[in-house]
FIGU-314175 format. One record per atom (N, C-alpha, C, CB): x, y, z; residue in one letter; residue number from 0. Coordinates in steps of 0.2 Angstrom, whole numbers, padded with zeros to 4 digits. Glycine has a CB too. Example, Ala and Ser with C-alpha at 12.3 -4.5 7.8 and 13.67 -1.06 7.14 Angstrom:
2
+-------+-------+-------+------+------+
|     u |     v |     w | resn | resi |
+-------+-------+-------+------+------+
|  0066 | -0028 |  0039 |    A |    0 |
|  0062 | -0022 |  0039 |    A |    0 |
|  0066 | -0016 |  0039 |    A |    0 |
|  0057 | -0022 |  0045 |    A |    0 |
|  0064 | -0011 |  0035 |    S |    1 |
|  0068 | -0005 |  0036 |    S |    1 |
|  0064 |  0000 |  0039 |    S |    1 |
|  0070 | -0003 |  0029 |    S |    1 |
+-------+-------+-------+------+------+
//
This chain:
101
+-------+-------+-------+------+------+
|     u |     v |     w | resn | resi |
+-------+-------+-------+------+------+
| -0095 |  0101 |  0108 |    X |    0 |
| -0088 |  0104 |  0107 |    X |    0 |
| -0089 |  0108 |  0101 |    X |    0 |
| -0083 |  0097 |  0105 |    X |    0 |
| -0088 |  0116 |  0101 |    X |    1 |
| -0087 |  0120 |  0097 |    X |    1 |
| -0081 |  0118 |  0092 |    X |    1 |
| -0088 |  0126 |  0100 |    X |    1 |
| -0079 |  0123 |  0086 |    X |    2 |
| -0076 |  0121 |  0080 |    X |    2 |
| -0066 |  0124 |  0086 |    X |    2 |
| -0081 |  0127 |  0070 |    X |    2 |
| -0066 |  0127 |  0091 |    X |    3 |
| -0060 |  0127 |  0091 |    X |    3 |
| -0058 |  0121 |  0096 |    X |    3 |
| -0057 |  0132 |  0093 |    X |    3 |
| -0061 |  0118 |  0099 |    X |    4 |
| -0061 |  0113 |  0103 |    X |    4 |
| -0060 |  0107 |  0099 |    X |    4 |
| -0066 |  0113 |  0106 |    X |    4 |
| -0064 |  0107 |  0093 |    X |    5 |
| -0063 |  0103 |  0088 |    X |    5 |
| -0058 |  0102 |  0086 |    X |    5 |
| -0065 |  0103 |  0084 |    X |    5 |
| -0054 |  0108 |  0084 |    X |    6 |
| -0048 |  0106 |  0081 |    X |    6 |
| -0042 |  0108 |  0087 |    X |    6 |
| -0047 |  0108 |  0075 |    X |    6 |
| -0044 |  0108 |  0091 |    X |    7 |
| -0036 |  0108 |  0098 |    X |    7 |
| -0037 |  0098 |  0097 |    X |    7 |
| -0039 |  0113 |  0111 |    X |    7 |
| -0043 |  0095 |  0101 |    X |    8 |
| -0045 |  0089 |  0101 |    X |    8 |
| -0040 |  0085 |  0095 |    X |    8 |
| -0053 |  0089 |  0100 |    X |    8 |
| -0042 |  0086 |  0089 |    X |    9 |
| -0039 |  0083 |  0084 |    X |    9 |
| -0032 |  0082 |  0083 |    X |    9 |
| -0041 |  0085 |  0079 |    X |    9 |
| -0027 |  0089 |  0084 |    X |   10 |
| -0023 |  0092 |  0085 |    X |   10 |
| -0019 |  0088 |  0090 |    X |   10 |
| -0024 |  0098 |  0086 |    X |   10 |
| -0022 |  0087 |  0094 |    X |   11 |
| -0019 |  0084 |  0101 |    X |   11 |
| -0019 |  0075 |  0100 |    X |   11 |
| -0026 |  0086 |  0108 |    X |   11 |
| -0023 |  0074 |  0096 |    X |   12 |
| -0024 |  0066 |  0092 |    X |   12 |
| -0019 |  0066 |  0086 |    X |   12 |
| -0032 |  0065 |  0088 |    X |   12 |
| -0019 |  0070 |  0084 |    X |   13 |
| -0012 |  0067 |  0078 |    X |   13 |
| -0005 |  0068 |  0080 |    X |   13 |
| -0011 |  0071 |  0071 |    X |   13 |
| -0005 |  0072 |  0086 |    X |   14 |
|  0002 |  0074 |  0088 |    X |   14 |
|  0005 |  0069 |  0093 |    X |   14 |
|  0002 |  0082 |  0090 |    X |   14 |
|  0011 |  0069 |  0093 |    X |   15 |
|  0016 |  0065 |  0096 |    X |   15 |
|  0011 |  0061 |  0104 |    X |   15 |
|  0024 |  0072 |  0098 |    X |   15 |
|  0012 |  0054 |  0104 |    X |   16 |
|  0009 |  0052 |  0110 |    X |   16 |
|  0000 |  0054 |  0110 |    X |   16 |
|  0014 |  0056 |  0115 |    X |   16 |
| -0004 |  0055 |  0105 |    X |   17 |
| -0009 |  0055 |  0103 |    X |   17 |
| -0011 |  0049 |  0102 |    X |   17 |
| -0010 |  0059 |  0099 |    X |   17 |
| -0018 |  0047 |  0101 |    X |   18 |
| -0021 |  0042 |  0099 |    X |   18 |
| -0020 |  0039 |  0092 |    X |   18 |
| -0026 |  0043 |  0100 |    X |   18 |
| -0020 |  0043 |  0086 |    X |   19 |
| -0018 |  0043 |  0080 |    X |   19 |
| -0011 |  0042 |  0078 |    X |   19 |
| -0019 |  0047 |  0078 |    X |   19 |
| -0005 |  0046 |  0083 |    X |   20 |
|  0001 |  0045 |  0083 |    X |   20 |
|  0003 |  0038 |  0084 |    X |   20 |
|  0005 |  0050 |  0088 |    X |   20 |
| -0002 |  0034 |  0090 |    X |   21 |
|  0000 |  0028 |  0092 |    X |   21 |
| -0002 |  0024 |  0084 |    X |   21 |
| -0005 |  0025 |  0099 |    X |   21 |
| -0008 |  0026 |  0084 |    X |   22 |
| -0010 |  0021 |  0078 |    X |   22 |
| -0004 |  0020 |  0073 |    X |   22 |
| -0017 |  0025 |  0074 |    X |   22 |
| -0001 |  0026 |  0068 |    X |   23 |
|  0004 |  0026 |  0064 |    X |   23 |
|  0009 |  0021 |  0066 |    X |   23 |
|  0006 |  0032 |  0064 |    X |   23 |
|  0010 |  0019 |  0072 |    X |   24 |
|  0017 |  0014 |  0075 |    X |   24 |
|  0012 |  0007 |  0074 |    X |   24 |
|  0022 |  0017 |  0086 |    X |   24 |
|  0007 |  0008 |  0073 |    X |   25 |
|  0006 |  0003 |  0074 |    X |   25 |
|  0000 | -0001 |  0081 |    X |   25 |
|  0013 |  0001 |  0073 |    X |   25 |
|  0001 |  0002 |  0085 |    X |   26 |
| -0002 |  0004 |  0092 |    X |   26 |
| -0010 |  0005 |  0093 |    X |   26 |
|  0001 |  0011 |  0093 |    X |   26 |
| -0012 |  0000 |  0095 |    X |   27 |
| -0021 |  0003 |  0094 |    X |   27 |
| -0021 | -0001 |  0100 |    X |   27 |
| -0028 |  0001 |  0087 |    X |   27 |
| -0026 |  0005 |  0103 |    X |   28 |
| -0027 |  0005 |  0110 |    X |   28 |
| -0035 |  0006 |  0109 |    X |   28 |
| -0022 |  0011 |  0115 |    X |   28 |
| -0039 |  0003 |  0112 |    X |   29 |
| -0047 |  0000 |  0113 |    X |   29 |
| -0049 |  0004 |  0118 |    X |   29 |
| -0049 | -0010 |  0114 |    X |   29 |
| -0047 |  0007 |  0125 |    X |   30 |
| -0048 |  0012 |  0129 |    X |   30 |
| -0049 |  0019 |  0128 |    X |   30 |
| -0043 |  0011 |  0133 |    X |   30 |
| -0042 |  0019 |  0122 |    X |   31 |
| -0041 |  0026 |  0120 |    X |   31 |
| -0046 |  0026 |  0113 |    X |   31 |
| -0033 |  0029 |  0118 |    X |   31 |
| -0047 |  0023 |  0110 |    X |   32 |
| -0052 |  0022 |  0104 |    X |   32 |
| -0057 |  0026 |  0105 |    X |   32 |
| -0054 |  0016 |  0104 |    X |   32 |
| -0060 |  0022 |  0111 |    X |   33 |
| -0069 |  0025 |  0116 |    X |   33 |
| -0068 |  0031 |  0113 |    X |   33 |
| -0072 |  0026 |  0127 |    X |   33 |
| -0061 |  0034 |  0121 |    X |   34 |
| -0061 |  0041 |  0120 |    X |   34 |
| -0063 |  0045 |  0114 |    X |   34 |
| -0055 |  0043 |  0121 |    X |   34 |
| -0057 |  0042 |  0109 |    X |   35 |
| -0057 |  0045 |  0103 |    X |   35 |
| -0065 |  0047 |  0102 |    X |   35 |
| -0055 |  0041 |  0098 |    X |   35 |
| -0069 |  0040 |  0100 |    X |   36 |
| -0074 |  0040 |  0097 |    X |   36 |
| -0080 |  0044 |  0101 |    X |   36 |
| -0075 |  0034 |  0097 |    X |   36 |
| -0079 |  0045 |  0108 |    X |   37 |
| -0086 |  0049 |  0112 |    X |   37 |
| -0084 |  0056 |  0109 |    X |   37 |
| -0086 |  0049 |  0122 |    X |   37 |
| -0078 |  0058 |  0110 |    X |   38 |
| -0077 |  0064 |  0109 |    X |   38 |
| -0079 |  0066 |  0101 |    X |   38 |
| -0069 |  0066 |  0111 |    X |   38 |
| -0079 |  0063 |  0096 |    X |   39 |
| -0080 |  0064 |  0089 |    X |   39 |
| -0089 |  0063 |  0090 |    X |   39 |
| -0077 |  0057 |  0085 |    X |   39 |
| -0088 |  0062 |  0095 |    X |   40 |
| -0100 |  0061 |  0092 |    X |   40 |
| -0101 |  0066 |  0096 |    X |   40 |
| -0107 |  0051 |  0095 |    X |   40 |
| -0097 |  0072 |  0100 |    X |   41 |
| -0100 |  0076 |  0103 |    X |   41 |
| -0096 |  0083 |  0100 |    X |   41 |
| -0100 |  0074 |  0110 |    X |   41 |
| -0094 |  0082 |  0094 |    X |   42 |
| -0094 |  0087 |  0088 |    X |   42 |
| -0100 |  0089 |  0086 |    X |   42 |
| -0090 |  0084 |  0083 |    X |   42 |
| -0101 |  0098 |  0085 |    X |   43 |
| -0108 |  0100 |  0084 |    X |   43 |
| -0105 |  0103 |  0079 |    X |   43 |
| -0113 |  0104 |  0090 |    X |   43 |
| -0108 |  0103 |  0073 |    X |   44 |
| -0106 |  0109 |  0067 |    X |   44 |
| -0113 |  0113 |  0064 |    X |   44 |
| -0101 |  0104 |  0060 |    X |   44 |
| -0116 |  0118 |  0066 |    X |   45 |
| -0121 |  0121 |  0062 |    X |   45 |
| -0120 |  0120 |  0053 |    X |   45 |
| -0121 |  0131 |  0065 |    X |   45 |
| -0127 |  0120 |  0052 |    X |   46 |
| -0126 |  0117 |  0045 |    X |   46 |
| -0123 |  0122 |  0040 |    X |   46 |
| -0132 |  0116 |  0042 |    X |   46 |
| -0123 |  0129 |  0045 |    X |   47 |
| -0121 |  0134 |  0039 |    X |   47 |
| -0115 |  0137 |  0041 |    X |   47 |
| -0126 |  0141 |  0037 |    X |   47 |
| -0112 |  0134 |  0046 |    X |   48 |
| -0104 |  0134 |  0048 |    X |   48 |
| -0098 |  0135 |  0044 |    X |   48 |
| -0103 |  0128 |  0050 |    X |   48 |
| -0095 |  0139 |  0042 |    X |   49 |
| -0088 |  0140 |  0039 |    X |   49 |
| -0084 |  0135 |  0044 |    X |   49 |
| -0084 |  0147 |  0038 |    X |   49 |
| -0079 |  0130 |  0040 |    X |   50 |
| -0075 |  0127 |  0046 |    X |   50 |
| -0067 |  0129 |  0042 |    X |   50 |
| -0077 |  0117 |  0047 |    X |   50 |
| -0062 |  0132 |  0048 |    X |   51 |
| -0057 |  0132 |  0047 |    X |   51 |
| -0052 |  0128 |  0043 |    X |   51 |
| -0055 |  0132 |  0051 |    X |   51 |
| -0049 |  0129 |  0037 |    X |   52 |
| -0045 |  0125 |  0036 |    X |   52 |
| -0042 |  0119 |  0038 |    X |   52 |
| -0043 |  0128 |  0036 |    X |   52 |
| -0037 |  0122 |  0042 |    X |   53 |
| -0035 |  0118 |  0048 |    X |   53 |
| -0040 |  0110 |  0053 |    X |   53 |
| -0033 |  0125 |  0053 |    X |   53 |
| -0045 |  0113 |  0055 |    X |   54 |
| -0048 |  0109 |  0055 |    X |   54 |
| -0053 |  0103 |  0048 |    X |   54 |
| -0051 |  0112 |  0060 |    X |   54 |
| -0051 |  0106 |  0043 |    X |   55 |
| -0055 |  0103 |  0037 |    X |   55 |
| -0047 |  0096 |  0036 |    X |   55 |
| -0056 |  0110 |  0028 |    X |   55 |
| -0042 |  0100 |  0036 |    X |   56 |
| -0035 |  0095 |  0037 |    X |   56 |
| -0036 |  0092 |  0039 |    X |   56 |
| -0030 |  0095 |  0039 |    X |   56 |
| -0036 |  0092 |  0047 |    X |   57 |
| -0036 |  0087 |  0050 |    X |   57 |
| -0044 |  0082 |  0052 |    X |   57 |
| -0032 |  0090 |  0056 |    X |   57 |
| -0047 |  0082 |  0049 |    X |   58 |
| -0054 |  0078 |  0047 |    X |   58 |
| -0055 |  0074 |  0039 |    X |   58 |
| -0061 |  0085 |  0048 |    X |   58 |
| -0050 |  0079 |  0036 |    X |   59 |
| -0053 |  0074 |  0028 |    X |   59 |
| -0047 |  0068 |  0026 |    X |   59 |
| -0053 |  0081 |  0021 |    X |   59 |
| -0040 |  0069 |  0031 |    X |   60 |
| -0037 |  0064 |  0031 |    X |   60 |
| -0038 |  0059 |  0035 |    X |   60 |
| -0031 |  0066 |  0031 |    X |   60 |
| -0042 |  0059 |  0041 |    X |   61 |
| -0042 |  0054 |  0045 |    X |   61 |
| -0046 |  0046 |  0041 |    X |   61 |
| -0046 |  0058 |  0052 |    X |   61 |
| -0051 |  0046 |  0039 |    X |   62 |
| -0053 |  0039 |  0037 |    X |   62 |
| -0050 |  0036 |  0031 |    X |   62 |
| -0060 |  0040 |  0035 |    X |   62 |
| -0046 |  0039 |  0027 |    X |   63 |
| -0042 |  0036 |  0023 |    X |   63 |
| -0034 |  0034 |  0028 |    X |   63 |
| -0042 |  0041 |  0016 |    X |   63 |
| -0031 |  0036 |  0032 |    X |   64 |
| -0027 |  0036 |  0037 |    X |   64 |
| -0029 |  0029 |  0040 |    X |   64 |
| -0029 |  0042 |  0042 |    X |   64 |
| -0033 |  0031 |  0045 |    X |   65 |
| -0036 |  0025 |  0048 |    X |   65 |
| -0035 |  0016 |  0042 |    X |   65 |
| -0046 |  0027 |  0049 |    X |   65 |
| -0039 |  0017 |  0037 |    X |   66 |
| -0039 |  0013 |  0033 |    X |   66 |
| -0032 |  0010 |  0031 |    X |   66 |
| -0043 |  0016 |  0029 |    X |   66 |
| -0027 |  0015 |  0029 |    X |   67 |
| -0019 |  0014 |  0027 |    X |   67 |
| -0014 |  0010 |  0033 |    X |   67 |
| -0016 |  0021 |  0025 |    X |   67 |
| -0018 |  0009 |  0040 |    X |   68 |
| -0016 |  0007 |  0046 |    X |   68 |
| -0018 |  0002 |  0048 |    X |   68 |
| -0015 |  0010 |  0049 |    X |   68 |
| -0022 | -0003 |  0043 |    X |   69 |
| -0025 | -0008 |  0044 |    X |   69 |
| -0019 | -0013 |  0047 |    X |   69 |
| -0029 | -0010 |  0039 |    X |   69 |
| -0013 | -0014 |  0043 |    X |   70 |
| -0009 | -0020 |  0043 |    X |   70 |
| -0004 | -0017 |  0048 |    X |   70 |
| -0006 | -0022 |  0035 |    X |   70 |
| -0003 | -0012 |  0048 |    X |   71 |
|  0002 | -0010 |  0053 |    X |   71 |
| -0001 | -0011 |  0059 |    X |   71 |
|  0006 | -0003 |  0052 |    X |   71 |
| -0006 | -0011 |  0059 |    X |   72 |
| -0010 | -0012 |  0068 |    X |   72 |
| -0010 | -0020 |  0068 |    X |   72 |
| -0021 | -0007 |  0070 |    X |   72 |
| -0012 | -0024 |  0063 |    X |   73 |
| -0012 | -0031 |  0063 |    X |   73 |
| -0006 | -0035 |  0064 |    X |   73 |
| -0015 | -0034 |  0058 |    X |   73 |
|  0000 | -0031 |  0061 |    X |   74 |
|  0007 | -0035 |  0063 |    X |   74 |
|  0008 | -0033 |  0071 |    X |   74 |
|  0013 | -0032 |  0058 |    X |   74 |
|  0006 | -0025 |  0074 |    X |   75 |
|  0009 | -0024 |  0080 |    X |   75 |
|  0004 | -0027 |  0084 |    X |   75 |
|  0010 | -0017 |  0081 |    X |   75 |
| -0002 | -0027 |  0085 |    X |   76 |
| -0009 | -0028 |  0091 |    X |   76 |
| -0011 | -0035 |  0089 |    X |   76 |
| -0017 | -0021 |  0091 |    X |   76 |
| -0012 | -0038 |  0080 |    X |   77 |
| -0016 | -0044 |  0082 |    X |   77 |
| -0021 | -0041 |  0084 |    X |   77 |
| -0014 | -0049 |  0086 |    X |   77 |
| -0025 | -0037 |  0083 |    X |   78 |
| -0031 | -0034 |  0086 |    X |   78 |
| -0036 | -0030 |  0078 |    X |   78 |
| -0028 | -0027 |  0093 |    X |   78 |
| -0035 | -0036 |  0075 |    X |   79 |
| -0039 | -0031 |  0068 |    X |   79 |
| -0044 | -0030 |  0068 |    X |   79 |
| -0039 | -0032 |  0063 |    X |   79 |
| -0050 | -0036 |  0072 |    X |   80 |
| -0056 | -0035 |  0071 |    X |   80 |
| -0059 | -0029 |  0075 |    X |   80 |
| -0058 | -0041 |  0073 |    X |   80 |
| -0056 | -0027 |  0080 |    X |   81 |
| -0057 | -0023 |  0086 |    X |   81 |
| -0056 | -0017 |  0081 |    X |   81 |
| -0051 | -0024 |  0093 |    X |   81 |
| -0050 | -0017 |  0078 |    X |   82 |
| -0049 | -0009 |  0075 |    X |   82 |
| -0052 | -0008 |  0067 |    X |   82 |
| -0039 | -0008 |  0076 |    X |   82 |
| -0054 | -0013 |  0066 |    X |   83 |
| -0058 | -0013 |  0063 |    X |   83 |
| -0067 | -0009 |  0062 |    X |   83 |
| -0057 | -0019 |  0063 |    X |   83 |
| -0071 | -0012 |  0070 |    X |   84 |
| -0075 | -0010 |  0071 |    X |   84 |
| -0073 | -0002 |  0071 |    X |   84 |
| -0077 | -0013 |  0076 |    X |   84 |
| -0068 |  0000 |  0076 |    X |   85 |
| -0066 |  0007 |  0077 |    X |   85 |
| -0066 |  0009 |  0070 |    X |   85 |
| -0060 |  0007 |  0080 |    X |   85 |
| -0064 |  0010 |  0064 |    X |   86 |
| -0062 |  0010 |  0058 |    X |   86 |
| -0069 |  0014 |  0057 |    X |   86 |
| -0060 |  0003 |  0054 |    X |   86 |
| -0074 |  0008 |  0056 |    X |   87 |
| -0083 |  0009 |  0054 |    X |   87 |
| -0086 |  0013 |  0059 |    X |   87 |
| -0088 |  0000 |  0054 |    X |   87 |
| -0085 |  0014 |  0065 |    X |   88 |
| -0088 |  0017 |  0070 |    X |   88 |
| -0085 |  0026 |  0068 |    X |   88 |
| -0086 |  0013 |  0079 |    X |   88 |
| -0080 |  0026 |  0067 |    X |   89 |
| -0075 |  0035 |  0065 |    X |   89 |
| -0082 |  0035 |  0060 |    X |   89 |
| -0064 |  0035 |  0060 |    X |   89 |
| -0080 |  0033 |  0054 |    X |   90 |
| -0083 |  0033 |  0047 |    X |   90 |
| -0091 |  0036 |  0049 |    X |   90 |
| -0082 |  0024 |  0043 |    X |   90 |
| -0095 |  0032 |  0052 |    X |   91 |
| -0102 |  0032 |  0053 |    X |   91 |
| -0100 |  0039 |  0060 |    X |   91 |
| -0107 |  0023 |  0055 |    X |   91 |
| -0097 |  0039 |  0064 |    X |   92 |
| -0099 |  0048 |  0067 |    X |   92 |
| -0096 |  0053 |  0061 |    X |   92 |
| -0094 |  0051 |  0076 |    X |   92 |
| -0091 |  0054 |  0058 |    X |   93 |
| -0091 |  0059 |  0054 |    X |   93 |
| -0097 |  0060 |  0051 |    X |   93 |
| -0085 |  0059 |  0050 |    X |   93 |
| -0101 |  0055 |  0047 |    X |   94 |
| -0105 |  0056 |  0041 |    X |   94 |
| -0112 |  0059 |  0048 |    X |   94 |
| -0106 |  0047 |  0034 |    X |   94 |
| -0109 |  0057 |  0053 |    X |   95 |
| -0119 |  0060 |  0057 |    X |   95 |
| -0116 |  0068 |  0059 |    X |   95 |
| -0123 |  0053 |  0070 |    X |   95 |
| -0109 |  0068 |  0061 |    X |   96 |
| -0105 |  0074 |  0061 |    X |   96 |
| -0105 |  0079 |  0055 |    X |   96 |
| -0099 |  0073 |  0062 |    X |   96 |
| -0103 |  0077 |  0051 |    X |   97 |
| -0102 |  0082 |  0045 |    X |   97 |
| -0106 |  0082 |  0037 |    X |   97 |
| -0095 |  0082 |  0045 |    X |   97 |
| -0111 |  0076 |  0039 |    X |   98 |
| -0116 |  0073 |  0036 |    X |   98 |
| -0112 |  0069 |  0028 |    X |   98 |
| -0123 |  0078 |  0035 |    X |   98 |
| -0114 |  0067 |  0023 |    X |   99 |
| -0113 |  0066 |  0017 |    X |   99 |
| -0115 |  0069 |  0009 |    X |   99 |
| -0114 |  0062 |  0018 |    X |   99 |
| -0110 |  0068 |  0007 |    X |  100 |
| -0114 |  0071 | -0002 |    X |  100 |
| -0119 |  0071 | -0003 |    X |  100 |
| -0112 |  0069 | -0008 |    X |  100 |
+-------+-------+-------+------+------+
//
């Protein structure tokens, strides 16, 4: 997935009826998760890559995001352990994605 695909993909994930959008209500869905997640580990970024803004937005908010929607998914789904894993599995492909400090 090149870097505009990346961020249409993301874009499409925070916005209304998105996977993310669900998440915020509370909403976590283990089918759409995968999706999420296959499509994140098949993000290529060259090392010496400028990345758009816009996609830097929407990548540097997500793991703290996720994290802040622990309780609101555990009061709606009762599914924390699940979205939990999901949580750690995002975390570990950005860092193979966009590596670490």
């Amino acid at each position: 997935m090149n870097i505009e695909q990346m961020t249409e993909f993301l874009e499409i994930a925070w916005d209304d009826g998105g996977i993310l959008a669900q998440i915020r209500t509370g909403r976590f869905d283990e089918n759409e998760a995968e999706k999420f997640l296959h499509a994140l580990k098949n993000m290529r970024v060259d090392d010496n890559a400028l990345l758009p803004k816009r996609l830097v937005s929407l990548i540097w908010y997500l793991p703290g995001f996720l994290e802040w929607q622990r309780k609101r998914v555990e009061e709606v789904t009762g599914n924390l352990a699940t979205y939990e894993r999901f949580i750690v599995e995002t975390h570990t492909t950005l860092e193979d994605v966009f590596g670490i400090p």
